[in-house]
MOPAC internal coordinates of N, CA, C and O (Angstrom, degrees):
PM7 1SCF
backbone

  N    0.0000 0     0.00 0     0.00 0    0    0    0
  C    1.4433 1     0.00 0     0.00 0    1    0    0
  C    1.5207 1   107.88 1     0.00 0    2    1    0
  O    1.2310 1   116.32 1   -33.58 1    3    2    1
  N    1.3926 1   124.60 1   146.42 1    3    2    1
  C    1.0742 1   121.09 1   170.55 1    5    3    2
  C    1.4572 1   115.86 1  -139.02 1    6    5    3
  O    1.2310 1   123.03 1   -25.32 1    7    6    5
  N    0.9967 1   111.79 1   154.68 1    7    6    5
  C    1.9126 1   127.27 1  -150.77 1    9    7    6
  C    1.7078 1    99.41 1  -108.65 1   10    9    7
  O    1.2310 1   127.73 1   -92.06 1   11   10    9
  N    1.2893 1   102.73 1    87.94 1   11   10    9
  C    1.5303 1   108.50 1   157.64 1   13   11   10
  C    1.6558 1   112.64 1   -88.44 1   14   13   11
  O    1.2310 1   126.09 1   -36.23 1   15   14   13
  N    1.3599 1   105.90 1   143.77 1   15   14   13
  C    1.1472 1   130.93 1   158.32 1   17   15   14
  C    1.8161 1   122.17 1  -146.26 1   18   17   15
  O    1.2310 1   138.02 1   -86.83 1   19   18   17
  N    1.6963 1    82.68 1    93.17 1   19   18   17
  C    1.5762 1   120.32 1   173.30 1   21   19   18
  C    1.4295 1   115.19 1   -34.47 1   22   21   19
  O    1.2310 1   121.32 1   112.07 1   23   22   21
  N    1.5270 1   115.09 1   -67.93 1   23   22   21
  C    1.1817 1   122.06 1   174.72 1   25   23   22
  C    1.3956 1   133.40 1   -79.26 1   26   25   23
  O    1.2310 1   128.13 1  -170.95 1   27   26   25
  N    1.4728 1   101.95 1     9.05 1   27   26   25
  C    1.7772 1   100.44 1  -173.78 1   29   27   26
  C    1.3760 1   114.12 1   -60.38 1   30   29   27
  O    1.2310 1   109.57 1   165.94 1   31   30   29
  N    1.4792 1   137.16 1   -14.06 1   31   30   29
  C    1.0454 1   119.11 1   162.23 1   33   31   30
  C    1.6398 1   117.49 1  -125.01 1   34   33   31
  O    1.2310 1   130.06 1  -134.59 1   35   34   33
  N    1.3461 1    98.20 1    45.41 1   35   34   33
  C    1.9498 1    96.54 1   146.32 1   37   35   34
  C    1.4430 1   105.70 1  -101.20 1   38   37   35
  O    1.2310 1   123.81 1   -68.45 1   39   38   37
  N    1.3673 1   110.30 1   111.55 1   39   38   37
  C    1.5027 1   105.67 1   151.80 1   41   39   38
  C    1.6420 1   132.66 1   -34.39 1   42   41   39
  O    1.2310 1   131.35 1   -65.18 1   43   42   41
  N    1.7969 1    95.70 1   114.82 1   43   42   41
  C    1.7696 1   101.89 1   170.73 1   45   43   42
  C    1.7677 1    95.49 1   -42.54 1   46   45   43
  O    1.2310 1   103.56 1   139.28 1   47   46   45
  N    0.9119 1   147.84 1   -40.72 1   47   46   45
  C    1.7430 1   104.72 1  -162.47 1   49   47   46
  C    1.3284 1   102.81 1   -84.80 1   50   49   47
  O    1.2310 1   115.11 1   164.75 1   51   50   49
  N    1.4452 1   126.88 1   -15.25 1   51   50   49
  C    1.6576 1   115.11 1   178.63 1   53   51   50
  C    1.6471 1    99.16 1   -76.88 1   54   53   51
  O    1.2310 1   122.40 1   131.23 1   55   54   53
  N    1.1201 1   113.01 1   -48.77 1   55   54   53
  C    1.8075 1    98.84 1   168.26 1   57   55   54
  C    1.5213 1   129.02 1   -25.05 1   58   57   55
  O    1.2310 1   136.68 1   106.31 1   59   58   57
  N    1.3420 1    85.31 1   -73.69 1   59   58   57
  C    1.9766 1   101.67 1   163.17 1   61   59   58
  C    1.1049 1   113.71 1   -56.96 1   62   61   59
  O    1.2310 1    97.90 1   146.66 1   63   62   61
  N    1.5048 1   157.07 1   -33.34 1   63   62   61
  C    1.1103 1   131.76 1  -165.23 1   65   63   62
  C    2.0588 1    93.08 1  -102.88 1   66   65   63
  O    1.2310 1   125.43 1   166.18 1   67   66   65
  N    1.5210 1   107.17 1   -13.82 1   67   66   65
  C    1.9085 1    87.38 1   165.56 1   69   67   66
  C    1.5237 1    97.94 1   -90.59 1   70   69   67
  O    1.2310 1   107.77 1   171.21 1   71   70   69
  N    1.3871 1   140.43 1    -8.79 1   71   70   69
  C    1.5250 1   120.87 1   164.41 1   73   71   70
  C    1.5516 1   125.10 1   -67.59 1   74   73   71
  O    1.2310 1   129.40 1   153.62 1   75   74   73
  N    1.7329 1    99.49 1   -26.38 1   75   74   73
  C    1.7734 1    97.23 1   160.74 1   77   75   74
  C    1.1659 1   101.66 1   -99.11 1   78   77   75
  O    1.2310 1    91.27 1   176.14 1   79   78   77
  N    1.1712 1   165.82 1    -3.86 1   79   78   77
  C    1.5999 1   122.03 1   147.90 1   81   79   78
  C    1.3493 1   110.23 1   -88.21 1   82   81   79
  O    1.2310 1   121.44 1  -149.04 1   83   82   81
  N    1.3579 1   114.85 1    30.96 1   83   82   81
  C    1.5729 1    96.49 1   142.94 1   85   83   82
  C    1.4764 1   117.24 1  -137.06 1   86   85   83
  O    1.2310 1   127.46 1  -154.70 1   87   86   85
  N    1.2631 1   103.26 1    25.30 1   87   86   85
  C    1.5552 1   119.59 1   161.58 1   89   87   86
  C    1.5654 1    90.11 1    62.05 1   90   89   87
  O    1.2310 1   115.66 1  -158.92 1   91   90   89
  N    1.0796 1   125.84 1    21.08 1   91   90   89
  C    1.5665 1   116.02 1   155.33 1   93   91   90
  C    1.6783 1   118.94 1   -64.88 1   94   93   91
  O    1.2310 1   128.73 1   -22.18 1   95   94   93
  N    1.4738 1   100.79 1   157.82 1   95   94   93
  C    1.6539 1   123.05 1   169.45 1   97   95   94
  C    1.4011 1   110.05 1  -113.19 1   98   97   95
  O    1.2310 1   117.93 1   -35.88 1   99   98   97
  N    1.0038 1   121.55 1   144.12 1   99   98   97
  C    1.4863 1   125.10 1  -177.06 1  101   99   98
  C    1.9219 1    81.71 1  -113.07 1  102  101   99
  O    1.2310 1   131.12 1   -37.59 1  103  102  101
  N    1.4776 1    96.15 1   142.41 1  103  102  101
  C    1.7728 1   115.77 1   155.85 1  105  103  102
  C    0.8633 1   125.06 1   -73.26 1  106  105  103
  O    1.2310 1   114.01 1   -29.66 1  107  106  105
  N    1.5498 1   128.94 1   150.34 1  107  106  105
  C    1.1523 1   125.87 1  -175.74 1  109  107  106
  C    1.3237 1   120.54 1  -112.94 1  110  109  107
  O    1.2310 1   102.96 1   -42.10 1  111  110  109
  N    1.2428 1   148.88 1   137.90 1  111  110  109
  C    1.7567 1   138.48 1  -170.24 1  113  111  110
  C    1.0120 1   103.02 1   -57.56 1  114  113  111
  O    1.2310 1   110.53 1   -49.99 1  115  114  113
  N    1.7104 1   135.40 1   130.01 1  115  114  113
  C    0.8437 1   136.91 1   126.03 1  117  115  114
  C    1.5615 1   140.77 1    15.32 1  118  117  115
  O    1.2310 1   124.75 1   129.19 1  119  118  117
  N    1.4692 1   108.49 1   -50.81 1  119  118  117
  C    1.2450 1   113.00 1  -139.24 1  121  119  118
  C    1.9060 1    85.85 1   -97.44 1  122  121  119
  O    1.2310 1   135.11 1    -8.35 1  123  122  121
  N    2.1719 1    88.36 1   171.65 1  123  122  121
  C    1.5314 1    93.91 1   169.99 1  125  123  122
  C    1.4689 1   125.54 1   -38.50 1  126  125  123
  O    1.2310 1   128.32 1   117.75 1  127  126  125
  N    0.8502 1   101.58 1   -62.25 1  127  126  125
  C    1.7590 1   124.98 1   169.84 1  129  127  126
  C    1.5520 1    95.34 1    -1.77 1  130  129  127
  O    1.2310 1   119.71 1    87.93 1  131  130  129
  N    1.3333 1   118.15 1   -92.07 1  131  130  129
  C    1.1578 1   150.41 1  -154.66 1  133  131  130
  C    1.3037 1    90.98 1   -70.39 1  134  133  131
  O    1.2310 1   105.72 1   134.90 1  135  134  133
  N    1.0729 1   144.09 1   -45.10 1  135  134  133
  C    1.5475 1   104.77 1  -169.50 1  137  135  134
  C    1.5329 1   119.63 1   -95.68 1  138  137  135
  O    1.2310 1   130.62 1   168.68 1  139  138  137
  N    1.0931 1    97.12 1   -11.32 1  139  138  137
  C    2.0044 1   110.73 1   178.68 1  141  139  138
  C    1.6515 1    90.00 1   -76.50 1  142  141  139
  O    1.2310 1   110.28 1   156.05 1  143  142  141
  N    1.7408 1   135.87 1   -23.95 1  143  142  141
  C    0.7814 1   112.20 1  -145.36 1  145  143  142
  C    1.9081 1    80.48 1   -93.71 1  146  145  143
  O    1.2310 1   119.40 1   127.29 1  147  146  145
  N    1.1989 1   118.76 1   -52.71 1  147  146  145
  C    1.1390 1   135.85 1   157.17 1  149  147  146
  C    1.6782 1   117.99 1     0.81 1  150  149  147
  O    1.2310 1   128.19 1   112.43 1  151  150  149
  N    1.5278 1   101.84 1   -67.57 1  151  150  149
  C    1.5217 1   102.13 1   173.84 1  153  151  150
  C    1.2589 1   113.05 1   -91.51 1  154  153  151
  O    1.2310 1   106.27 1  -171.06 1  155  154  153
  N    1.4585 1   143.11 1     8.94 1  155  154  153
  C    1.1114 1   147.16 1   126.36 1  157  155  154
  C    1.7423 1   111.61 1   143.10 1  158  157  155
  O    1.2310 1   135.25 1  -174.96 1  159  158  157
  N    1.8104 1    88.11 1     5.04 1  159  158  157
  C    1.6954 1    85.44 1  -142.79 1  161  159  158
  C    1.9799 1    99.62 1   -68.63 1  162  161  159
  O    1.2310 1   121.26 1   175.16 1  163  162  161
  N    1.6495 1   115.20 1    -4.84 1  163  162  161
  C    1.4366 1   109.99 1   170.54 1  165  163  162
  C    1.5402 1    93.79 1  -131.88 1  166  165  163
  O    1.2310 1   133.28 1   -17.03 1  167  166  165
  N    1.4392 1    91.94 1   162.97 1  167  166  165
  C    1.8549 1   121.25 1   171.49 1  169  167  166
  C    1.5152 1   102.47 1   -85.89 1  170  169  167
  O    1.2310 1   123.51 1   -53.28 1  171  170  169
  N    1.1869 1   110.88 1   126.72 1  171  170  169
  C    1.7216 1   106.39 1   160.64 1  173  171  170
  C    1.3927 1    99.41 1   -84.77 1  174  173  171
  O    1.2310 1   123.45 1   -27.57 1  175  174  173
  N    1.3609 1   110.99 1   152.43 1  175  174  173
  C    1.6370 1   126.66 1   163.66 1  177  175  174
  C    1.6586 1   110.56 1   -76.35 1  178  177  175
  O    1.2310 1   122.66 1   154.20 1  179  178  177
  N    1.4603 1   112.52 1   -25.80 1  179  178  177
  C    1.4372 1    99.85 1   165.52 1  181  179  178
  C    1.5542 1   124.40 1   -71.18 1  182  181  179
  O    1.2310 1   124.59 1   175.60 1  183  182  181
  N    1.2459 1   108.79 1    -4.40 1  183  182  181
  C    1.3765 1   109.17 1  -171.68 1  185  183  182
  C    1.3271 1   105.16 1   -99.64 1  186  185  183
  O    1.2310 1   117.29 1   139.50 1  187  186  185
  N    1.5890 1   122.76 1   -40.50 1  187  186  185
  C    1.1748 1   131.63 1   160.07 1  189  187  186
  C    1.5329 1   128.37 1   -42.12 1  190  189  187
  O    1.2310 1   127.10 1   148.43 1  191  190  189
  N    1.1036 1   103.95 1   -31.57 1  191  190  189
  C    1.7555 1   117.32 1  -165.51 1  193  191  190
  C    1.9524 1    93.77 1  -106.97 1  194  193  191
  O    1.2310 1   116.61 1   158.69 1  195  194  193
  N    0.8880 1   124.04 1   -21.31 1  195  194  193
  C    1.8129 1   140.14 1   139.10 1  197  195  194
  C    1.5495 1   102.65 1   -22.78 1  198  197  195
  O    1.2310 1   125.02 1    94.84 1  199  198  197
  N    1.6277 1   107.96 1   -85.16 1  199  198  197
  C    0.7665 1   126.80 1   179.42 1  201  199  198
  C    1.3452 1   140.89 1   -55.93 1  202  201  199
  O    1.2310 1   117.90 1   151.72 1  203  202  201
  N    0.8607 1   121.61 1   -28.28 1  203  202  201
  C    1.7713 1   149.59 1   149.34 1  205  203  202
  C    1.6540 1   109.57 1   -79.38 1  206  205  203
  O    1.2310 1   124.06 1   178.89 1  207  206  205
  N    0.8591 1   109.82 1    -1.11 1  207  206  205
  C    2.2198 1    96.94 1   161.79 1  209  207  206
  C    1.6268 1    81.99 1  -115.48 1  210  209  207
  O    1.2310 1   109.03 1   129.39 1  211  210  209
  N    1.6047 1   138.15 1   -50.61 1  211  210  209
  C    1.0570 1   114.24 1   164.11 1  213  211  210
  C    1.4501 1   131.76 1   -22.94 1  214  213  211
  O    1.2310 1   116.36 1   102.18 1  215  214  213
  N    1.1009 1   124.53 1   -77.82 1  215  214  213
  C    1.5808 1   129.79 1   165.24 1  217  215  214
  C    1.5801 1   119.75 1   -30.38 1  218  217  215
  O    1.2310 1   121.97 1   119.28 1  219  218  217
  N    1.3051 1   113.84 1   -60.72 1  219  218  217
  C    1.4550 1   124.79 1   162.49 1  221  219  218
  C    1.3894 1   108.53 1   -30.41 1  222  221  219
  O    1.2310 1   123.87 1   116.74 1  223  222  221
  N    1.2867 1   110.18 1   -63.26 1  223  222  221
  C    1.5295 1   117.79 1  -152.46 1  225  223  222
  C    1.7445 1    90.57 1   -73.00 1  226  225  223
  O    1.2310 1   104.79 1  -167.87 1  227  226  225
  N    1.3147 1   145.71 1    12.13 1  227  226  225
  C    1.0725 1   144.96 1   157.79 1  229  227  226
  C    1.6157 1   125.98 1   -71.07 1  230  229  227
  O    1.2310 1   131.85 1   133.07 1  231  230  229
  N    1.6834 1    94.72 1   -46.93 1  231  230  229
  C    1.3527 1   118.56 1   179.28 1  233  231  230
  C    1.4993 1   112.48 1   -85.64 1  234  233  231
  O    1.2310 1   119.07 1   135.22 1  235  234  233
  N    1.1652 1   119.38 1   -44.78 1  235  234  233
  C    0.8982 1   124.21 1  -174.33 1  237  235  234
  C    1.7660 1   127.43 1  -122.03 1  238  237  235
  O    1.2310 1   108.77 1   -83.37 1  239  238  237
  N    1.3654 1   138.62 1    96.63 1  239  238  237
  C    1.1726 1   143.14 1   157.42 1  241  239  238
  C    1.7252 1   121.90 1    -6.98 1  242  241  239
  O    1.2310 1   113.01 1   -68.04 1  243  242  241
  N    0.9870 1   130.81 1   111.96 1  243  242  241
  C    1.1983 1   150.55 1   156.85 1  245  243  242
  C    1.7135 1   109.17 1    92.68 1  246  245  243
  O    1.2310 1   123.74 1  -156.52 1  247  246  245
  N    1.4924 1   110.44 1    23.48 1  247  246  245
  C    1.8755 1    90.89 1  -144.15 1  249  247  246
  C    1.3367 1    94.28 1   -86.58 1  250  249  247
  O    1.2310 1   109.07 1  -175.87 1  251  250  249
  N    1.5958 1   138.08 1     4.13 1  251  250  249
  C    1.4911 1   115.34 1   169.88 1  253  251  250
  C    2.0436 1   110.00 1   -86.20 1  254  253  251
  O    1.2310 1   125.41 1   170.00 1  255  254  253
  N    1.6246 1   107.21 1   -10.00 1  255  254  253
  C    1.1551 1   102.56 1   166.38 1  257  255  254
  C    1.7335 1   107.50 1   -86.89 1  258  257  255
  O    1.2310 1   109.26 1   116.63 1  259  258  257
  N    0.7972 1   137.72 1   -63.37 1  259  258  257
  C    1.2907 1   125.47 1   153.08 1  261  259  258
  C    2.1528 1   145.99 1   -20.67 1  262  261  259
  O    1.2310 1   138.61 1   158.16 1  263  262  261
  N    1.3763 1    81.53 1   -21.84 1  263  262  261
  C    1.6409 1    83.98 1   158.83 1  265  263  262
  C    1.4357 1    92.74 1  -120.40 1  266  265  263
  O    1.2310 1   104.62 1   177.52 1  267  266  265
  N    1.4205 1   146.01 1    -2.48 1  267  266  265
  C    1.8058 1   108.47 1   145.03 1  269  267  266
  C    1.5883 1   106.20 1   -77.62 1  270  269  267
  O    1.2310 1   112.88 1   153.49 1  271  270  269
  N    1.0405 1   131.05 1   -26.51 1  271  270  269
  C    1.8031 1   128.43 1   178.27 1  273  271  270
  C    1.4510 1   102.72 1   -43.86 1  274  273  271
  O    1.2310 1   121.21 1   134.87 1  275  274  273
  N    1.5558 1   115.29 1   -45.13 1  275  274  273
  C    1.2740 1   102.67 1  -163.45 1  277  275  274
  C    1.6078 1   117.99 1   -96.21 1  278  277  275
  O    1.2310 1   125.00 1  -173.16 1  279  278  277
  N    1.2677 1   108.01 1     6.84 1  279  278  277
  C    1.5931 1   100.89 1   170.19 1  281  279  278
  C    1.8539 1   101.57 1   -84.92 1  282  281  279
  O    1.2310 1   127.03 1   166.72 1  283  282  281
  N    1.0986 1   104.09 1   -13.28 1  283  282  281
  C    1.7478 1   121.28 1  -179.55 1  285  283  282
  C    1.8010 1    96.94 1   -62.59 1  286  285  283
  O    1.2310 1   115.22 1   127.78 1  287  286  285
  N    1.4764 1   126.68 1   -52.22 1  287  286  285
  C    0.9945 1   145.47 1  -105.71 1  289  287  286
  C    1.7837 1    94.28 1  -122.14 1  290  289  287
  O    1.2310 1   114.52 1  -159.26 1  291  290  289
  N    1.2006 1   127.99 1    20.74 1  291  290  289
  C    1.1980 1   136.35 1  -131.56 1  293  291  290
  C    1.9025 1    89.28 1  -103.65 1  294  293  291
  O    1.2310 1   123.27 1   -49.08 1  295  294  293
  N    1.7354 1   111.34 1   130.92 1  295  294  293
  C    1.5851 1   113.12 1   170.79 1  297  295  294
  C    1.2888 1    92.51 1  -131.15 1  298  297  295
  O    1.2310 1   127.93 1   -77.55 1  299  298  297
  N    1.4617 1   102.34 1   102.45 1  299  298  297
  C    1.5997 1   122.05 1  -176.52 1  301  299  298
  C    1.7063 1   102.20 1   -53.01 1  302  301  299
  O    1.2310 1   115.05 1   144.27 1  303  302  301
  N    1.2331 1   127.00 1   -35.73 1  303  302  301
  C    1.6205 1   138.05 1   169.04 1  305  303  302
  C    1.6231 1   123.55 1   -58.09 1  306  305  303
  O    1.2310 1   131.97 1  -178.42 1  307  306  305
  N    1.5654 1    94.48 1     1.58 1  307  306  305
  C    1.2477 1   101.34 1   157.23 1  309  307  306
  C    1.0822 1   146.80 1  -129.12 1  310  309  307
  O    1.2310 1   130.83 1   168.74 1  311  310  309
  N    1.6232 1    96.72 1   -11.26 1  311  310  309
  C    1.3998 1   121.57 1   172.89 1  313  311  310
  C    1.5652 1   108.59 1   -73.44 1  314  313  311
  O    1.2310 1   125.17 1   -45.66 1  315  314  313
  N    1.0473 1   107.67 1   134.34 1  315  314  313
  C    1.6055 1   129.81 1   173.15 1  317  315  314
  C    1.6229 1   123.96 1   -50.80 1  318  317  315
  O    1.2310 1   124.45 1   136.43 1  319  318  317
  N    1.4323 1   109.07 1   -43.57 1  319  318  317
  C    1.2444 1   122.41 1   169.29 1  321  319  318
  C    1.4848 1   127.52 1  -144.64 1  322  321  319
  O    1.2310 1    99.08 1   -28.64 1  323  322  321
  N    1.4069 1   155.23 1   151.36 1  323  322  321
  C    1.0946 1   131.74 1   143.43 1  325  323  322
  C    1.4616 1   124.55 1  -167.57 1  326  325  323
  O    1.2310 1   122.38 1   -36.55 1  327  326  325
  N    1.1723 1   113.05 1   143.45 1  327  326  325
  C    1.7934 1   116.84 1  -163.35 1  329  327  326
  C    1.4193 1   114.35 1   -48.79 1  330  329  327
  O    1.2310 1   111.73 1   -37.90 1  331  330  329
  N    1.6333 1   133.19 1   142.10 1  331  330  329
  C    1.7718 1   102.64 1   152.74 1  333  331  330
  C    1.3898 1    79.18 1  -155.01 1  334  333  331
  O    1.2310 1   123.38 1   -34.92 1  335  334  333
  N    1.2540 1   111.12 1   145.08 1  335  334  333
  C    1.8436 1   108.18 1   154.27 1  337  335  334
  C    1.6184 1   101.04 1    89.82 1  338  337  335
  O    1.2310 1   116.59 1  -179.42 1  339  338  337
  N    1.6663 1   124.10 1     0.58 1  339  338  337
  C    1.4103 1   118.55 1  -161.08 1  341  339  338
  C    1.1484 1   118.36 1    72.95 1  342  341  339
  O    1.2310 1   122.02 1  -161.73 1  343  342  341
  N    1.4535 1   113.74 1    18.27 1  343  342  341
  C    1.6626 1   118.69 1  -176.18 1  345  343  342
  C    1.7194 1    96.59 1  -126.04 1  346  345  343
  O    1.2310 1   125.62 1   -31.81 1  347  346  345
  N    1.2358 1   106.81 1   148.19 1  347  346  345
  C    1.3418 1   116.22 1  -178.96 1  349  347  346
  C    2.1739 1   100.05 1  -108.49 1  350  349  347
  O    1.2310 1   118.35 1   -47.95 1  351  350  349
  N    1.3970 1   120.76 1   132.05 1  351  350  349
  C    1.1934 1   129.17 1  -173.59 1  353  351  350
  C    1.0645 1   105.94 1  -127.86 1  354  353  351
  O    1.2310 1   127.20 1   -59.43 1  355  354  353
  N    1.1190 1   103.76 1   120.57 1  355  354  353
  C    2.0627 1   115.28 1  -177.44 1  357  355  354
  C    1.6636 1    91.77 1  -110.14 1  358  357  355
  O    1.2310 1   129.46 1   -21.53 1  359  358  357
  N    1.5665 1    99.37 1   158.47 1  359  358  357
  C    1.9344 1   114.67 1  -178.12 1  361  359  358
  C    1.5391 1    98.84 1   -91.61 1  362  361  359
  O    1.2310 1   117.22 1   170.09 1  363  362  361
  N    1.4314 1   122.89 1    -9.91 1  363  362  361
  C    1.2225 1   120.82 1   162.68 1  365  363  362
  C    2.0922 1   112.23 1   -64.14 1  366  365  363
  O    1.2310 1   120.35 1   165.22 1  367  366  365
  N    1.2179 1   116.94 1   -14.78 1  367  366  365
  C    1.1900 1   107.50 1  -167.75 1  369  367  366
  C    0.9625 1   116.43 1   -77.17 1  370  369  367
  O    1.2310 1   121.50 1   166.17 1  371  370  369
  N    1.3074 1   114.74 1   -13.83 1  371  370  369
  C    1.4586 1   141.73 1  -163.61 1  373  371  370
  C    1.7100 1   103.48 1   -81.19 1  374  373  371
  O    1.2310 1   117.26 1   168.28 1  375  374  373
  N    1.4878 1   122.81 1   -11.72 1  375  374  373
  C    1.2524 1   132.59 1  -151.90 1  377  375  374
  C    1.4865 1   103.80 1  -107.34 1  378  377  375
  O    1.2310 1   117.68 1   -16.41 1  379  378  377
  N    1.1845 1   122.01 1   163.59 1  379  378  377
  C    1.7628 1   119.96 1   153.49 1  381  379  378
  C    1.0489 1   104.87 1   -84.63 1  382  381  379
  O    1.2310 1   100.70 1   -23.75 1  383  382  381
  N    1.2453 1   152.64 1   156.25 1  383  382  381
  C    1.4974 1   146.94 1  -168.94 1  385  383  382
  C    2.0296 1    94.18 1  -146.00 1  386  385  383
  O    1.2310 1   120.10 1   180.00 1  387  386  385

């Protein structure tokens, strides 16, 4: 399976500003989640982590394109561990132990 995400780089405010000129409503989930989150009574972590590439992107130039670049950017020979196939692969395997 592989994980597209189409829109990761239209900016949420160009979204929102073509959802008001077209007088669209976006739905809202159903679920608990959403409405406790709604009246404020929890923080989402997506909103938080929003907010923190926000900040970033002050200091630093491009860095929400740059941390999707780098899940792109991947040298399995360095990573420490990682799932594929239902099998878990450590860089230790690679070793005589």
């Amino acid at each position: 399976m592989e994980l597209i995400r189409p829109l990761y780089f239209v900016k949420e405010e160009d979204i929102i500003k073509w959802r008001d000129k077209n007088s669209l409503e976006f739905i809202e989930c159903a679920c608990k989640f959403t409405e406790d989150y709604a009246n404020k009574k929890k923080s989402s972590k997506r909103e938080e982590i929003k907010a923190l590439i926000k900040k970033l992107c002050e200091d630093y130039e491009n860095v929400d394109v740059n941390i999707f670049n780098s899940v792109q950017n991947v040298n399995l020979d360095t990573i420490i561990s990682y799932h594929k196939n239902g099998e878990t692969h450590h860089f230790l395997d690679n070793y005589k132990l």
